[in-house]
DODO-27471 format. One record per residue (C-alpha): x, y, z; residue in three letters; residue number from 1. Coordinates in steps of 0.05 Angstrom, whole numbers, plus 5000, padded with zeros to 4 digits. Layout:
residues N
X,Y,Z,ala,NUM $
...
***
This chain:
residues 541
2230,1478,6974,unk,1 $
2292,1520,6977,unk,2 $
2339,1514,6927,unk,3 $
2422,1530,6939,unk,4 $
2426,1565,6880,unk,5 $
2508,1588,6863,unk,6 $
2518,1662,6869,unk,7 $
2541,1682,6796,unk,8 $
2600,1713,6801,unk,9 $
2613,1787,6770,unk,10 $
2633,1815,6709,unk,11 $
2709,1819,6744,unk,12 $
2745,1774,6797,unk,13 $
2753,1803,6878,unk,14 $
2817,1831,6895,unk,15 $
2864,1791,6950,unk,16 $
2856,1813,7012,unk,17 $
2931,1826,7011,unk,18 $
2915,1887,6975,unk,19 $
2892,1949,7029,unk,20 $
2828,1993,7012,unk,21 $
2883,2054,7011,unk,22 $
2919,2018,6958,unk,23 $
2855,2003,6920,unk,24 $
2831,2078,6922,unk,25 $
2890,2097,6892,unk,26 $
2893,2049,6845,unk,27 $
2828,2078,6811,unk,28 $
2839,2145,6814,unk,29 $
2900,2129,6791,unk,30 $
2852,2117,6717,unk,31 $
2833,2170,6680,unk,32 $
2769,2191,6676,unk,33 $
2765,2179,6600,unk,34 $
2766,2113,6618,unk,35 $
2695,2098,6663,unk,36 $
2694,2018,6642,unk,37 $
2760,2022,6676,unk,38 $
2743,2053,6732,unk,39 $
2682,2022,6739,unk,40 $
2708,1957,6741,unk,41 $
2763,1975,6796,unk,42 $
2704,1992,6839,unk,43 $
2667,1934,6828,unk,44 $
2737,1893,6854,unk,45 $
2727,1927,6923,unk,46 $
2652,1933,6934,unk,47 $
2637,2000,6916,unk,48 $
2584,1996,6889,unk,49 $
2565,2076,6887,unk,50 $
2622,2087,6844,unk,51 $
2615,2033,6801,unk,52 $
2546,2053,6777,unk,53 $
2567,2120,6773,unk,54 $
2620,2102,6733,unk,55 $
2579,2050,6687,unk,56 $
2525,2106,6683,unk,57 $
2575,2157,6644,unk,58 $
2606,2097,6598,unk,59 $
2536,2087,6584,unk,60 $
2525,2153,6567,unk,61 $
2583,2146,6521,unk,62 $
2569,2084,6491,unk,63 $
2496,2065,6499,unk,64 $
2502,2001,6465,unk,65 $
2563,1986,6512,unk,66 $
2524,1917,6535,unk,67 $
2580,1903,6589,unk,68 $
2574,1981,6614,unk,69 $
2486,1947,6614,unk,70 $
2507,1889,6656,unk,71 $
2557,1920,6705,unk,72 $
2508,1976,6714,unk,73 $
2453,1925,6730,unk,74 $
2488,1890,6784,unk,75 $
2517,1949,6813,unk,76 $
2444,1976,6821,unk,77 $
2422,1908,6851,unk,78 $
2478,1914,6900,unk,79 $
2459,1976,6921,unk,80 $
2383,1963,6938,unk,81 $
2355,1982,6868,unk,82 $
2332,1928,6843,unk,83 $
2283,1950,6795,unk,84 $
2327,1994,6762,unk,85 $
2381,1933,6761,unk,86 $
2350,1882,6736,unk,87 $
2315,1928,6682,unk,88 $
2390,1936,6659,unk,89 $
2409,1872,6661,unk,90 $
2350,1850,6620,unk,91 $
2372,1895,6572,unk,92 $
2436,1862,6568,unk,93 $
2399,1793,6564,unk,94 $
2370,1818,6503,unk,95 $
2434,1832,6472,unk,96 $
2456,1758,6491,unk,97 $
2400,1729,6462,unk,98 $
2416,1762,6397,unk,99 $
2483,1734,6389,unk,100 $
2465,1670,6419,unk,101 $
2409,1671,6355,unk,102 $
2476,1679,6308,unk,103 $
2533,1637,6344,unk,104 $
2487,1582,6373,unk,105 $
2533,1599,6445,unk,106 $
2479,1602,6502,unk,107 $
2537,1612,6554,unk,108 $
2532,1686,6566,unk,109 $
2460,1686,6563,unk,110 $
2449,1628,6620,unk,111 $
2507,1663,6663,unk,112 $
2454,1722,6656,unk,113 $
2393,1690,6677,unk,114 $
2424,1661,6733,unk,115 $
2437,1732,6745,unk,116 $
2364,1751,6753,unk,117 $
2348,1691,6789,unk,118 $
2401,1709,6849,unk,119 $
2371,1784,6845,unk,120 $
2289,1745,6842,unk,121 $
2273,1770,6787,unk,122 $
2238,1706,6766,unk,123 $
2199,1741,6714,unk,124 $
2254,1763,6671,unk,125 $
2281,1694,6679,unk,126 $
2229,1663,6652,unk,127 $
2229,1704,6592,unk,128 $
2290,1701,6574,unk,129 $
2294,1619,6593,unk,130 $
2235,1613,6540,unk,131 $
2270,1645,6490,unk,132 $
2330,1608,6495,unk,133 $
2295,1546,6491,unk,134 $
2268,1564,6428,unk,135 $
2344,1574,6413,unk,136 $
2375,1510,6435,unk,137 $
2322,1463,6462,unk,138 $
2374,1416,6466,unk,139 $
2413,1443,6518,unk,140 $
2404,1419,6586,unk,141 $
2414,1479,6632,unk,142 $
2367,1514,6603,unk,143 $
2325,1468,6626,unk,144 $
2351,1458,6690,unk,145 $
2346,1539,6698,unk,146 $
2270,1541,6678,unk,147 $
2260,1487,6722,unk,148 $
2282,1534,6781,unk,149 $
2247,1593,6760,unk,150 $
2185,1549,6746,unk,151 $
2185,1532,6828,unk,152 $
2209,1599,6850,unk,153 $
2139,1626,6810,unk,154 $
2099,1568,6845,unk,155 $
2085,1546,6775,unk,156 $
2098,1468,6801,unk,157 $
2067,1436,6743,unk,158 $
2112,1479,6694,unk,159 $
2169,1461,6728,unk,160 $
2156,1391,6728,unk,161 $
2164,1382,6652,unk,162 $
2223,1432,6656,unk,163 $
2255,1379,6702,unk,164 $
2226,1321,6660,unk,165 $
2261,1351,6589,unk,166 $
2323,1368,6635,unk,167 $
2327,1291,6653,unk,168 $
2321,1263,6587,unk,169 $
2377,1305,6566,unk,170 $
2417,1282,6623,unk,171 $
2383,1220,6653,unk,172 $
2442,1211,6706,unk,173 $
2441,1284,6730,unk,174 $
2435,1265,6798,unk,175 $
2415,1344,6829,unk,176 $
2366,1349,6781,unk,177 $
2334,1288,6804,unk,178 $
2327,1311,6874,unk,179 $
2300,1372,6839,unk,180 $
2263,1334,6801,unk,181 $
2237,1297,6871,unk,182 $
2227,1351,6913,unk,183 $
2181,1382,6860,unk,184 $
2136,1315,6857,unk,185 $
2126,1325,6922,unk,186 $
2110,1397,6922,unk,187 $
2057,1375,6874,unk,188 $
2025,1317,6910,unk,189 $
2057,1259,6875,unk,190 $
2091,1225,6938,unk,191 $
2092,1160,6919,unk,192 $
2137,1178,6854,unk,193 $
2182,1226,6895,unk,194 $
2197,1172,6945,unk,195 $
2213,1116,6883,unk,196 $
2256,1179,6852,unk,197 $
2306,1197,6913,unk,198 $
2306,1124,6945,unk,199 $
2338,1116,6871,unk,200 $
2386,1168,6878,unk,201 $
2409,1146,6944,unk,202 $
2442,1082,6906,unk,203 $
2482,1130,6868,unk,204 $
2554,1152,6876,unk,205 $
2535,1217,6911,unk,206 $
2576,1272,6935,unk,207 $
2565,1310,7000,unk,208 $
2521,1365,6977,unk,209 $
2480,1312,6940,unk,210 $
2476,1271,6992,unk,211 $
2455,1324,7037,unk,212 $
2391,1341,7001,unk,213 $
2369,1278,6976,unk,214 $
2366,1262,7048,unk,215 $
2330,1318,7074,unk,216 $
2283,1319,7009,unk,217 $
2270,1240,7020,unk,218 $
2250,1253,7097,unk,219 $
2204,1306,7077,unk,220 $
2171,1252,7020,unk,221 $
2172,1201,7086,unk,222 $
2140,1254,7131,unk,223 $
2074,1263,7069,unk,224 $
2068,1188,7072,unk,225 $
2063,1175,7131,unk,226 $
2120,1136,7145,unk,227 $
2144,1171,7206,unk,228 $
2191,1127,7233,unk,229 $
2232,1131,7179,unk,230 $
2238,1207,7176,unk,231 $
2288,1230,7225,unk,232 $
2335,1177,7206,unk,233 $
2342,1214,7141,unk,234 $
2346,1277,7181,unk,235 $
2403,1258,7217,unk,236 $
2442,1234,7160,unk,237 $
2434,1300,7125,unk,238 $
2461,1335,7179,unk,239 $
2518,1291,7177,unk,240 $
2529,1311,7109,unk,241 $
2525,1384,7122,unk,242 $
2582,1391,7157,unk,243 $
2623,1372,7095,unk,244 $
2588,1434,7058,unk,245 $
2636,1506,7041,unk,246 $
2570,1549,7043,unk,247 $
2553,1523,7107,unk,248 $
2619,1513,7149,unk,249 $
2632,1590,7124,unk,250 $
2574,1611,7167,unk,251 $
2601,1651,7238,unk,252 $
2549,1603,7277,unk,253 $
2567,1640,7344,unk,254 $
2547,1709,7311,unk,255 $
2469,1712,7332,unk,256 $
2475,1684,7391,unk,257 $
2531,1729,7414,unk,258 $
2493,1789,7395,unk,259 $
2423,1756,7432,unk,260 $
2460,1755,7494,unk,261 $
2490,1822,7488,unk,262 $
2430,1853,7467,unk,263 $
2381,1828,7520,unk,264 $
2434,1861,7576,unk,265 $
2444,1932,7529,unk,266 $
2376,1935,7508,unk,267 $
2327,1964,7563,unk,268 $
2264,2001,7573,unk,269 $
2304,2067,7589,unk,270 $
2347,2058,7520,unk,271 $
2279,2040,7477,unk,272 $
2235,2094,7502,unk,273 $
2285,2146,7488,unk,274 $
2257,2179,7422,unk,275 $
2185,2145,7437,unk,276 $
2148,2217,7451,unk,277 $
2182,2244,7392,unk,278 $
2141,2286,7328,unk,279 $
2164,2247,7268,unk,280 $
2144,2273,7196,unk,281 $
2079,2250,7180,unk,282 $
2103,2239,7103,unk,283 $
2113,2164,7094,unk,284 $
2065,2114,7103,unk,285 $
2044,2073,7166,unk,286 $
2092,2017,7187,unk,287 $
2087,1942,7210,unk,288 $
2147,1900,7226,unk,289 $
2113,1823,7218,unk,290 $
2162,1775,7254,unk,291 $
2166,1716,7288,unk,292 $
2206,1649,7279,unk,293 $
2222,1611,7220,unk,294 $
2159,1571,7199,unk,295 $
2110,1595,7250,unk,296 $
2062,1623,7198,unk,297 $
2094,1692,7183,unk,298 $
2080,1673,7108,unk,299 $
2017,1657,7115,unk,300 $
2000,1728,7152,unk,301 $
2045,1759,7100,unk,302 $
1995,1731,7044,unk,303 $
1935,1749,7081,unk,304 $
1964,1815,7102,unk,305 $
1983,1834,7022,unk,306 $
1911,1819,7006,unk,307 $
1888,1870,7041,unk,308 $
1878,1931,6983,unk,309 $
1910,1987,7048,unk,310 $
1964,1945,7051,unk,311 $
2041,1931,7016,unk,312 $
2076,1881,7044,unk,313 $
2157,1874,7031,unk,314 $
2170,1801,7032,unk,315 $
2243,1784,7060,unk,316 $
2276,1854,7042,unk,317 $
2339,1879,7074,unk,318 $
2316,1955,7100,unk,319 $
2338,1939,7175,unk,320 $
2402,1902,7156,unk,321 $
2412,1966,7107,unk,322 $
2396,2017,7172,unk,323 $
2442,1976,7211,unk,324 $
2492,1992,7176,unk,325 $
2483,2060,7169,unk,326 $
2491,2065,7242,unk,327 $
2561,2039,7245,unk,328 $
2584,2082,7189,unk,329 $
2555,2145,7228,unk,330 $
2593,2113,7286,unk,331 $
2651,2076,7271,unk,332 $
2681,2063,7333,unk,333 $
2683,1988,7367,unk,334 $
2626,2007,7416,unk,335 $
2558,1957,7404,unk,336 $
2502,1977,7372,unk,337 $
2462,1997,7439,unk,338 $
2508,2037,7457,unk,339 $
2518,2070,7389,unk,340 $
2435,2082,7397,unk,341 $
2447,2112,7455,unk,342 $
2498,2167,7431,unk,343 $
2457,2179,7371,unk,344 $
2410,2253,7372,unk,345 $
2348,2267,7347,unk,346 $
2390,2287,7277,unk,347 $
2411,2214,7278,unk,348 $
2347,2184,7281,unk,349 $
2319,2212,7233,unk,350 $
2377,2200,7178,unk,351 $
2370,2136,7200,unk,352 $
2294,2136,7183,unk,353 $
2306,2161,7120,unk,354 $
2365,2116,7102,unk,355 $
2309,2069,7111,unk,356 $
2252,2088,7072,unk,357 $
2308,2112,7018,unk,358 $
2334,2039,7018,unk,359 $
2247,2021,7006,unk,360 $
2237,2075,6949,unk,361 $
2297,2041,6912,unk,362 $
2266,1976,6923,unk,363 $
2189,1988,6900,unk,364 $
2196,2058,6879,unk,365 $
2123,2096,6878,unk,366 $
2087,2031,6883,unk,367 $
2065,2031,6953,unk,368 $
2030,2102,6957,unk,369 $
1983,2110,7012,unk,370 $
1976,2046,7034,unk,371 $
2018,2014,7096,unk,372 $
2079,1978,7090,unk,373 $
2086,1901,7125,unk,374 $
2158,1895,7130,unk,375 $
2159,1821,7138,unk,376 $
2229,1791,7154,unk,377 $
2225,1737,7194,unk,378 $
2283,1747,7237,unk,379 $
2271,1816,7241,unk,380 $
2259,1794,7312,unk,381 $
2329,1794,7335,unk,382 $
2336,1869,7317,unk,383 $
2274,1894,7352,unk,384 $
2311,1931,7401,unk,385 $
2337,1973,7345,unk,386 $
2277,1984,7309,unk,387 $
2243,2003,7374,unk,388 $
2294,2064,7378,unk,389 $
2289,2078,7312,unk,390 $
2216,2070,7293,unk,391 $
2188,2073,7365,unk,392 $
2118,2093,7327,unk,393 $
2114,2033,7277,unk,394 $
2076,1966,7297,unk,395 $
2097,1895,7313,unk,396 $
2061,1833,7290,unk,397 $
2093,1769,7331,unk,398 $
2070,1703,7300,unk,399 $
2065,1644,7344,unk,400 $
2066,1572,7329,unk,401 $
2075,1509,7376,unk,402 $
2155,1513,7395,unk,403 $
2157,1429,7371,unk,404 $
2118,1440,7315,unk,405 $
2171,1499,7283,unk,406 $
2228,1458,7303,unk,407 $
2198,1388,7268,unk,408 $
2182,1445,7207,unk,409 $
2248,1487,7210,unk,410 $
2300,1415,7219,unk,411 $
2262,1378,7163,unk,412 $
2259,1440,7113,unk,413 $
2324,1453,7061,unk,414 $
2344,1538,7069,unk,415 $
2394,1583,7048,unk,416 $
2456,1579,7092,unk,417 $
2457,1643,7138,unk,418 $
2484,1659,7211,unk,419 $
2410,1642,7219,unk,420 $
2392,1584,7180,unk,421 $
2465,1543,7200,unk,422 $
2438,1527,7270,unk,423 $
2375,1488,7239,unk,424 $
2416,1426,7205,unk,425 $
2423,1392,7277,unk,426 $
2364,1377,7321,unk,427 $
2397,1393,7379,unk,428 $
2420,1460,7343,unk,429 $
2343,1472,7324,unk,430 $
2318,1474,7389,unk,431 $
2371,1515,7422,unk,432 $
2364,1569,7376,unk,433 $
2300,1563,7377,unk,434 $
2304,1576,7448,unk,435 $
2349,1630,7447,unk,436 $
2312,1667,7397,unk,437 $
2241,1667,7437,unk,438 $
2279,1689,7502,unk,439 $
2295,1743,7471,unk,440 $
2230,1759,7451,unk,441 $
2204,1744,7526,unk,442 $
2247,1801,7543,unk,443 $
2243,1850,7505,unk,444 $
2170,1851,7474,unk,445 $
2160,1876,7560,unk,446 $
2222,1927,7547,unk,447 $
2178,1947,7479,unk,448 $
2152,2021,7464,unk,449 $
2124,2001,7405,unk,450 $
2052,1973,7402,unk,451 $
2054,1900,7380,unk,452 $
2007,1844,7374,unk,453 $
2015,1765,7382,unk,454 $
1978,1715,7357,unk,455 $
1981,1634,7340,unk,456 $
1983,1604,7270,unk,457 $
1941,1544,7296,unk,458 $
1878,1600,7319,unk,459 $
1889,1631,7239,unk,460 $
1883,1562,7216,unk,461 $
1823,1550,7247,unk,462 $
1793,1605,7269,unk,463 $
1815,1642,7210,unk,464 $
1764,1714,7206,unk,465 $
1757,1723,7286,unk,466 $
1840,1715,7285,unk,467 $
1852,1757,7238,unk,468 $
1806,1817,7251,unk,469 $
1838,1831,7310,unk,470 $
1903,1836,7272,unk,471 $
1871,1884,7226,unk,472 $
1834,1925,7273,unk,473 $
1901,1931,7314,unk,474 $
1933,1956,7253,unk,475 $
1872,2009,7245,unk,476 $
1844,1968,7178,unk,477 $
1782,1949,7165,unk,478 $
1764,1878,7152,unk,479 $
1758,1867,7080,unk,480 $
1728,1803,7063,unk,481 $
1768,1776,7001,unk,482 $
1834,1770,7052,unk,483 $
1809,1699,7055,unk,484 $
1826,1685,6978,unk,485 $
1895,1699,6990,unk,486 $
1922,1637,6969,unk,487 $
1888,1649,6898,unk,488 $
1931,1715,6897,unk,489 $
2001,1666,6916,unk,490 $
1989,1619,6868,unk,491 $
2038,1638,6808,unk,492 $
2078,1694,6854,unk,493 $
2146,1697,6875,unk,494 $
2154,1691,6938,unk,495 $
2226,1681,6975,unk,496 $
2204,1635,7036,unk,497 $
2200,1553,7032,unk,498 $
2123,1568,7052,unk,499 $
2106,1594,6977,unk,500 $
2077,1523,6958,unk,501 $
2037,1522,7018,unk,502 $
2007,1591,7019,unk,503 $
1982,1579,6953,unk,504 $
1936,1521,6977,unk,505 $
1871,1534,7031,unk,506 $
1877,1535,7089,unk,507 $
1894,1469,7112,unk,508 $
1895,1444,7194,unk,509 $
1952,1382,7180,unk,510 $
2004,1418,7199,unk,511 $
1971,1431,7268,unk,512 $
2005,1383,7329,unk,513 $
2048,1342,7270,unk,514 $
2103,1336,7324,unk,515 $
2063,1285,7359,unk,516 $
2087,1236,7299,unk,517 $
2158,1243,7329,unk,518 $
2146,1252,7400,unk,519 $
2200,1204,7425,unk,520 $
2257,1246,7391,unk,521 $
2237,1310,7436,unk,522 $
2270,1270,7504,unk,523 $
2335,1310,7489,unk,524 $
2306,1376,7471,unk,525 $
2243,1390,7517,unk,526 $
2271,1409,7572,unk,527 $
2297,1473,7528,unk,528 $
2225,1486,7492,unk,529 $
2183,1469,7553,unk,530 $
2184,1539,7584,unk,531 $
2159,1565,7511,unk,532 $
2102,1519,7498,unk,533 $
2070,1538,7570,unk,534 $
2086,1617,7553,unk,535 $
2056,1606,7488,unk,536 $
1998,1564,7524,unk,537 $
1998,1505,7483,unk,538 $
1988,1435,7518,unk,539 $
2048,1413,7554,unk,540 $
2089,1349,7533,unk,541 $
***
């Protein structure tokens, strides 16, 4: 289950676009410097956030109860990558919210601030501070609503569950929370009730968005029952829905596949080898890139991966989107980014390096010491030509699953909109990108300096120890029995993928060849995944 949450907005509103950066810049020096909240908040209206915490940091200084100075500092750390430091401010400000919601009975601020550290996953702090202000107002129905969604975010299913349940009998006709309310009965087994619950809602006066996910939470209900004919139907009338959605039609749907095509003719063996020979301090630790496809079972090896006591994994973090760019403020002319590789010297790659692990240390600070670090993002994938040149001495870890089998996952699961994420709301749209994304990686894992590793989910699933010690003796690890009680380990964690509920079970084999139950909707789409699932060597339609 993923949930749309609503960005909270900052402390101050955005500037028009009318208004130039020039005109900004002046603007703020234009304040004195005996005024930092001012200042501070004139960055924050044009995204910079390096001088706004600067400039929260001295009012701070000035005024260390200042609890706005607390908050604006928070998010401006958060923005930048720190989010430890961030959200350790803007718990500090909760605190000061709680307080006066304790005196004035107002919960407002203090819910505005937990949906703060729910947008920055810090589902811990949430949860504390959600508690609490229960205890305050137990009668107020967001708070409820909000531990609900931290509740699922921590897979704590049955905790969430009577969140939802109190949430509904404060407001019985809330018709979101009921396809909350849904979607969590069926993360926790009880079908049946799920199906009874959204079927219900569906007779509702709905608008788009709800209609949209009680649609695609109702075919995912179908799909657990059995009831497989049914299930696309719903699909299909979700996606109709999603076209009516802001954070969706905002999406630049061209933008991956532009830069697929672009980089599969920049990107070549002479362009990735370039720095592969190269000494590179020996002072950080060892590096992984885990990638793959959207559902293929990069979660999964992420969980039996951070099991492993050599090993930190970074689940879903931003480090290559942050290097990226780096590289076009080093280089800010309109050439692509191969070419801006190609100009760069050694100097260059190894800022670049350390803009990375820089943007890591703010993340996890000293927690990783010696041990290796698993980047796992996903769609790392599309950028492998860039972390080749970059890191040409790191290690890839390519997860495979059966092409129909991620497509049946990735079209019937609810994600965050992204450039990514918008092409899976269509079938037709699923399978192309699907497609486009796995040529890529036909090409380029044989342009590839970098030593990498593929495997299928279906051979972890059921031949789970012989899989996965070859993935840990290509990584130079031993095998460490207690990998296989990974799920105990997820159970109760945060972690940012729709997979959380399902890496926190056993291993189960269901999963394996489910597209069979809809193998008369794959007439329009095989002809695009057909050269995949023989690559891949899985039986042919």
């Amino acid at each position: 289950m993923e949930i749309f949450q609503k960005v909270p907005l900052t402390m101050t509103s955005f500037i028009p676009r009318a208004y130039g950066a020039t005109t900004i810049r002046h603007t703020v020096d234009a304040i004195p410097a005996t005024m930092p909240m001012a200042r501070a908040q004139a960055a924050v209206k044009v995204h910079n956030h390096v001088d706004a915490a600067r400039w929260f940091e001295q009012a701070m200084r000035e005024q260390p109860e200042n609890v706005q100075a607390s908050l604006g500092l928070g998010q401006s750390l958060c923005s930048l990558g720190r989010r430890g430091e961030g959200t350790a401010y803007l718990r500090q400000a909760g605190q000061y919210f709680l307080q006066a919601s304790r005196q004035s009975g107002d919960l407002t601020p203090l819910l505005e601030l937990i949906s703060q550290l729910q947008h920055w996953s810090d589902f811990e702090g949430a949860l504390e501070l959600g508690t609490q202000a229960a205890e305050v107002n137990s009668a107020d129905f967001r708070v409820h609503q909000l531990l609900t969604l931290t509740y699922s975010q921590l897979n704590r299913t049955a905790d969430a569950l009577v969140a939802g349940q109190r949430a509904l009998e404060l407001d019985p006709e809330n018709s979101m929370m009921h396809i909350l309310q849904g979607s969590l009965e069926a993360d926790a087994g009880l079908n049946a009730a799920a199906k009874l619950r959204l079927e219900d809602v569906l007779t509702y006066e709905l608008n788009a968005r709800e209609e949209f996910r009680a649609h695609k939470e109702l075919a995912r209900v179908l799909d657990k029952l059995g009831e497989y004919d049914q299930v696309f139907p719903h699909l299909h009338e979700s996606a109709g829905f999603s076209s009516q959605l802001p954070e969706i039609t905002r999406q630049d749907k061209a933008l991956i596949p532009t830069m697929l095509k672009a980089n599969r003719i920049e990107f070549d063996r002479e362009l990735l080898s370039r720095w592969s020979g190269a000494e590179f301090p020996k002072n950080k630790p060892s590096l992984t890139f885990l990638v793959g496809f959207m559902r293929s079972g990069t979660t999964l090896t992420q969980e039996v991966l951070d099991a492993h006591p050599d090993v930190f994994v970074a689940d879903e973090a931003d480090f290559i989107w942050a290097m990226h760019r780096e590289l076009h403020m080093m280089d800010t002319s309109t050439a692509n980014t191969a070419e801006k590789l190609r100009r760069l010297d050694f100097v260059g790659v190894l800022h670049l390096r350390e803009c990375y692990w820089n943007r890591v240390r703010q993340r996890f600070g000293d927690s990783i010491g010696e041990r290796m670090l698993v980047d796992k993002f996903t769609m790392n994938t599309i950028d492998l030509g860039l972390i080749n040149v970059i890191f040409p001495d790191a290690k890839v870890v390519f997860v495979m699953r059966d092409p129909r089998d991620v497509c049946v996952s990735c079209f019937m699961q609810l994600m965050v909109p992204s450039p990514a994420t918008v092409h899976l709301l269509t079938w037709q749209g699923t399978a192309e990108f699907y497609a486009a994304v796995m040529d890529w990686w036909m090409y380029i894992k044989q342009q590839m300096t970098m030593g990498f590793i593929e495997f299928r989910y279906e051979d972890a699933v059921m031949q789970f120890e012989p899989t996965f010690r070859k993935v840990f003796d290509f990584l130079g690890l031993s095998w460490d029995a207690s990998v296989a009680d990974f799920h105990k380990r997820a159970a109760g964690k945060f972690i940012s993928t729709p997979s959380r509920t399902q890496v926190a079970q056993p291993l189960y084999t269901s999963s394996v060849t489910r597209w069979r139950h809809f193998e008369s909707e794959f007439a329009p789409v095989s002809e695009l995944l057909k050269p995949f699932v023989k690559a891949f060597y899985y039986e042919p339609f």
